[in-house]
C-alpha positions as CSV (number, residue, x, y, z in Angstrom):
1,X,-12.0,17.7,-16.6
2,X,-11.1,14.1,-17.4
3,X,-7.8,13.8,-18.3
4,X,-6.4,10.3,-20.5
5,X,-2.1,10.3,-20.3
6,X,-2.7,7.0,-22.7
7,X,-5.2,4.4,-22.1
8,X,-3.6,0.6,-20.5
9,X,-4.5,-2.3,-22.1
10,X,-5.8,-4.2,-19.6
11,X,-7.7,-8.1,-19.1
12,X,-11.0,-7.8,-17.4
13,X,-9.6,-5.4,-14.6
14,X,-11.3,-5.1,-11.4
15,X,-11.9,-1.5,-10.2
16,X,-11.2,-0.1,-6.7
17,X,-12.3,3.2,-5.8
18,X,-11.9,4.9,-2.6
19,X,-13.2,8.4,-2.5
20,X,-12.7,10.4,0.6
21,X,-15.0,13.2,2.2
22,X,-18.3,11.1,2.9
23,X,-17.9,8.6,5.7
24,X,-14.7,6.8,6.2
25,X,-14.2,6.0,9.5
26,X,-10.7,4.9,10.7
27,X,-9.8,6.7,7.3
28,X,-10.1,3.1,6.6
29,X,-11.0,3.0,2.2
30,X,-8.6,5.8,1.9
31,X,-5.7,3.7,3.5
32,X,-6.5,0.6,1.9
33,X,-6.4,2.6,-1.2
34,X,-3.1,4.1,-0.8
35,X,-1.7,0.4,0.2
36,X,-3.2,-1.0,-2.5
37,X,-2.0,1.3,-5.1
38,X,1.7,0.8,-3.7
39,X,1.6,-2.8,-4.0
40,X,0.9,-3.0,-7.3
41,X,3.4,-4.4,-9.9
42,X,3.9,-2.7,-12.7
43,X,1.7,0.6,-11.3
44,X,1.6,3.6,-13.4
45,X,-0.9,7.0,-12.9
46,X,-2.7,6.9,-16.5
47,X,-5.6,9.7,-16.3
48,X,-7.2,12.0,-13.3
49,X,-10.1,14.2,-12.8
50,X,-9.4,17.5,-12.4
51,X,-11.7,18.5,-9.3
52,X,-11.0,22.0,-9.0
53,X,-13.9,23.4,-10.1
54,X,-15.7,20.8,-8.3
55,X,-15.1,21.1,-4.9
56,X,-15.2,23.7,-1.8
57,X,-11.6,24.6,-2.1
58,X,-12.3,25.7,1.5
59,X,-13.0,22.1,3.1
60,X,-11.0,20.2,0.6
61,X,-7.8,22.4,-0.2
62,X,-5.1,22.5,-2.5
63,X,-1.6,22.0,-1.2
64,X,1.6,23.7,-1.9
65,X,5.3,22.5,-2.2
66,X,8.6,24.3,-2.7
67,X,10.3,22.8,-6.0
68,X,14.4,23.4,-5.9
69,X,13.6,24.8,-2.5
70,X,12.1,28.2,-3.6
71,X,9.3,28.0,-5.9
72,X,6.0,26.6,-5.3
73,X,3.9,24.6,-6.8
74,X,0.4,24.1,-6.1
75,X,-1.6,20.7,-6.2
76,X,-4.8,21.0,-7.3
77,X,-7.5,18.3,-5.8
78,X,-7.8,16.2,-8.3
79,X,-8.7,11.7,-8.7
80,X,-6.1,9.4,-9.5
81,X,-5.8,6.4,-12.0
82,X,-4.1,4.1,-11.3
83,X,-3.5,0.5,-13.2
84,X,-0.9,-2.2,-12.5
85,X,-1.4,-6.4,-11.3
86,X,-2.0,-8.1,-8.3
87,X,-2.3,-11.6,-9.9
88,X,-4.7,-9.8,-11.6
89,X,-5.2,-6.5,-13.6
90,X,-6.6,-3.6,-11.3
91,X,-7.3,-0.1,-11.2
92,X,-7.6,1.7,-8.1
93,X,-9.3,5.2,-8.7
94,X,-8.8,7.4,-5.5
95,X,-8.8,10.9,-4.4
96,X,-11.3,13.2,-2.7
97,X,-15.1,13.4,-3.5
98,X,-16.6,16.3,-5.4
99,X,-19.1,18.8,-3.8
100,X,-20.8,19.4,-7.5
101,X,-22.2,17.7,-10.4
102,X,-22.1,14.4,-9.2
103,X,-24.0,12.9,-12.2
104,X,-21.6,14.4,-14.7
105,X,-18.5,12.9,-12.5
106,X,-20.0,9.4,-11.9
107,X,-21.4,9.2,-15.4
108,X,-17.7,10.1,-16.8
109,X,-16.1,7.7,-14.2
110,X,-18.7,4.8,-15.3
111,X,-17.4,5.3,-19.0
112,X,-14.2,5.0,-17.7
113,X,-15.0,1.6,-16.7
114,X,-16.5,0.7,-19.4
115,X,-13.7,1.8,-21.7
116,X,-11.3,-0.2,-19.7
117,X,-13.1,-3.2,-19.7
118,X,-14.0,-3.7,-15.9
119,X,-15.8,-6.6,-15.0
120,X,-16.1,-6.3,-11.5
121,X,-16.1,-3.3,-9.2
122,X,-15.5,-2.6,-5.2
123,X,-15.3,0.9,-3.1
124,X,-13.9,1.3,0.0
125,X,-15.1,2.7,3.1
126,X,-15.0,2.4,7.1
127,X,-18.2,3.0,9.4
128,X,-18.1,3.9,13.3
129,X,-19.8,0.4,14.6
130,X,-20.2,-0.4,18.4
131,X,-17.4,-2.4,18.2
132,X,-14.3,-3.1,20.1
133,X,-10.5,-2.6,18.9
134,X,-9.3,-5.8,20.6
135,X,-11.6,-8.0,18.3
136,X,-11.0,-8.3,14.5
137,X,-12.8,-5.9,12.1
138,X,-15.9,-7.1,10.3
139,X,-16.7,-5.7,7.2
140,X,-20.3,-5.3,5.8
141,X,-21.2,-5.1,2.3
142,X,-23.3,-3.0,-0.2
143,X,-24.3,-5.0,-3.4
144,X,-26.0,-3.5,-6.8
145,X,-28.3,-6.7,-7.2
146,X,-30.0,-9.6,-4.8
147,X,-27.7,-12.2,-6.6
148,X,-24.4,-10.6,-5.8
149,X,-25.5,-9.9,-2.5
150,X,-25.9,-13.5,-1.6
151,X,-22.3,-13.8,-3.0
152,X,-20.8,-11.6,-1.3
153,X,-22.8,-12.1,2.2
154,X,-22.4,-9.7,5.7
155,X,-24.9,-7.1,3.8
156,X,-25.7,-4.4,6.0
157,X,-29.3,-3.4,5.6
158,X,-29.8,-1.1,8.2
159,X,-29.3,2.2,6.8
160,X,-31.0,4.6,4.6
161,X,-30.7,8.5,4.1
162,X,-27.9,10.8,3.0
163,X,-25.2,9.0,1.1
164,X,-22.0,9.8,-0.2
165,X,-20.7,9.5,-3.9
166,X,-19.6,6.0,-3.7
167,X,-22.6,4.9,-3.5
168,X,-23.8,6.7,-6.1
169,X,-21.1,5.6,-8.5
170,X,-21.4,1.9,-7.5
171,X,-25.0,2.3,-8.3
172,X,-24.3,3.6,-11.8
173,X,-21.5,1.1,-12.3
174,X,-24.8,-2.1,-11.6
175,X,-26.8,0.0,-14.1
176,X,-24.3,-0.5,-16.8
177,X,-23.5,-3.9,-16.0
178,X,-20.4,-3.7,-13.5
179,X,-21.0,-6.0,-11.1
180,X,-20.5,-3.6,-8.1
181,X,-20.0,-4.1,-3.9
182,X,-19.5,-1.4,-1.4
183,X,-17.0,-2.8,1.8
184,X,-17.3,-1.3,4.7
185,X,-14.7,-1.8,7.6
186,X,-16.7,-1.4,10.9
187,X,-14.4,0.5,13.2
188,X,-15.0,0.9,17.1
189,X,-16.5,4.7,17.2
190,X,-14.1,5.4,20.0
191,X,-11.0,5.1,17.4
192,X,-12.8,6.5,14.2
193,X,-10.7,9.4,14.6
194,X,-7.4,8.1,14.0
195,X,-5.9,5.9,11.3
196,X,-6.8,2.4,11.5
197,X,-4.2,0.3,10.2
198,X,-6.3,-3.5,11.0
199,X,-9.5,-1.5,9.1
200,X,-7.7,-1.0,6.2
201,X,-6.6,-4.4,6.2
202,X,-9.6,-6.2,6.6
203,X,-10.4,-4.5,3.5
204,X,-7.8,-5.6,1.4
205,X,-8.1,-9.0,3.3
206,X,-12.1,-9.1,1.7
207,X,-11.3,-7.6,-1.9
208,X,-8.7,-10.4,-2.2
209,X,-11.4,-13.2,-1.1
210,X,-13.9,-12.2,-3.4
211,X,-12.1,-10.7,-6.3
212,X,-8.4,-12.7,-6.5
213,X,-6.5,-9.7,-5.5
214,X,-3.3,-10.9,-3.4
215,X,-0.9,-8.4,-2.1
216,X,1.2,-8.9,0.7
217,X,0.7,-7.3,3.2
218,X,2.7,-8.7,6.4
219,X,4.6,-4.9,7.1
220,X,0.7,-4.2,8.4
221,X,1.3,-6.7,11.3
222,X,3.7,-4.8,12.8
223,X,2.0,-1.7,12.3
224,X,-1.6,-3.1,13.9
225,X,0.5,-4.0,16.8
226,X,1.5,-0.7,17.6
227,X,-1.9,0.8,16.7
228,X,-3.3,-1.8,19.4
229,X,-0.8,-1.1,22.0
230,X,-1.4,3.0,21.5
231,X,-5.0,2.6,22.1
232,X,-4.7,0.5,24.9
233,X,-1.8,2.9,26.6
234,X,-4.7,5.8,26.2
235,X,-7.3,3.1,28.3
236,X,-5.2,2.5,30.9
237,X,-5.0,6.2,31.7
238,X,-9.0,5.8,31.9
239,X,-10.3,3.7,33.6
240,X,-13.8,5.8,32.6
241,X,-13.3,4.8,29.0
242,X,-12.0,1.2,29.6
243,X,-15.0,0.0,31.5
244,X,-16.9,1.8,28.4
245,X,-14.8,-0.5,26.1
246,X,-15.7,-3.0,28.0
247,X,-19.4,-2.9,28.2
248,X,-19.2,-3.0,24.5
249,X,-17.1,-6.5,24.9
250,X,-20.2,-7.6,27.2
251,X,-22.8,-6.3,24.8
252,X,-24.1,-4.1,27.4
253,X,-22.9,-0.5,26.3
254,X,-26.6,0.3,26.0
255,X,-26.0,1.1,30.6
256,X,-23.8,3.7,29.0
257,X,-23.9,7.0,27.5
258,X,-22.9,6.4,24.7
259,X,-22.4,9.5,22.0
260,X,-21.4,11.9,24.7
261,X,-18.6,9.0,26.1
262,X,-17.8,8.1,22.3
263,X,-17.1,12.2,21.9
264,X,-14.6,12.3,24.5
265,X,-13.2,8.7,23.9
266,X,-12.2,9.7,20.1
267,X,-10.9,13.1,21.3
268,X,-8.8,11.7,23.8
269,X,-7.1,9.2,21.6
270,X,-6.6,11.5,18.9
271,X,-4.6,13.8,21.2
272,X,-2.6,10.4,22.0
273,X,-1.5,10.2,19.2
């Protein structure tokens, strides 16, 4: 299922994986991903895992194109690699996250890492947080040992249960000696709907502090302008939901109802937009 065009010859890449289908909030990972991959000089698609046997084909789908305008083509789902330089070598691994065989699929993507040489490791996520849009978005981190968590710093600690496959895979990555952190983009719940163009940036932002990954990004400003404005044009048609907003901003939102307010909040911004 793994498929290897050629294999880049790379110095001590870093790896960035986003793999969509868990939790990411604000599609926040799979944007940074997507950004990332773009900015890259030099970027070329070297391998992918074939997913098609791996997934429910009825929650993650293919999708179909028209080639010369009559014949189609279908897409399997399927994860990208992706290599290129951002003042540094990186490979950005993206795509949506199996249903099955998790162990064969993080084990296969942990020899991947290995074979290319990676030294250092980050996925990419976004959490709904009691948060507010009009503030900047923190991002907590995940870290495969006590050391690199003191490096990194903002560890969340506060959650245990069901987890998705990037944890699993960062987890692997620590056990052969990758040095691996989960970032997560804490994204007001109200919003976690819709694409959040400052989440994926304060991704990026935190890879490039801790790893020496600089890309520019300055076409996001105008874009988490807009985002801004659109949620605060959906407010001001609700009073309701700005006084919720703003019991967040006095760190009182506890007076309110909160999941049943949050439901209503995220469905009427999504239809906003």
């Amino acid at each position: 299922m793994l498929e290897i065009d050629d294999w880049p010859e790379l110095h001590e890449p870093l790896l960035v994986t986003s793999l969509r289908g868990w939790v990411d909030a604000g599609e926040a990972g799979a944007l940074a991903a997507t950004l990332l991959t773009d900015r890259l000089d030099d970027s070329r698609v070297f391998g992918r895992y074939d997913l098609s046997d791996l997934v429910d084909l009825q929650q993650t789908r293919p999708m179909v194109s028209l080639v010369d305008g009559a014949t189609r083509q279908i897409a399997w789902p399927s994860v990208e690699f992706t290599a290129g330089r951002a003042h540094r070598d990186v490979v950005v691994c993206s795509g949506p996250e199996p249903s099955l065989k998790w162990p064969t699929f993080v084990g296969e993507l942990t020899d991947v890492a290995q074979r290319l040489g990676v030294t250092q490791a980050f996925t990419l996520g976004g959490m709904p947080a009691m948060a507010s849009h009009r503030r900047p978005i923190s991002v907590l981190a995940t870290a495969t040992s006590r050391s690199l968590a003191q490096e990194v710093g903002a560890i969340r600690t506060d959650y245990t249960g069901p987890t998705g496959v990037q944890t699993v895979l960062q987890l692997s990555l620590g056990e052969a000696g990758i040095p691996a952190v989960g970032l997560w983009a804490q994204v007001p719940h109200y919003v976690a709907g819709n694409a959040s163009p400052p989440a994926a940036r304060a991704l990026l932002e935190r890879v490039g502090e801790l790893a020496g990954v600089h890309v520019d990004l300055s076409d996001l400003d105008d874009e988490t302008t807009s985002y801004n404005e659109k949620v605060e044009e959906g407010l001001a048609d609700r009073p309701d939901v700005a006084d919720f907003v703003q019991a967040i901003e006095d760190q009182s939102a506890e007076e309110v109802s909160g999941d049943e307010i949050a439901e209503e909040i995220e469905r009427f911004l999504r239809e906003q937009q």
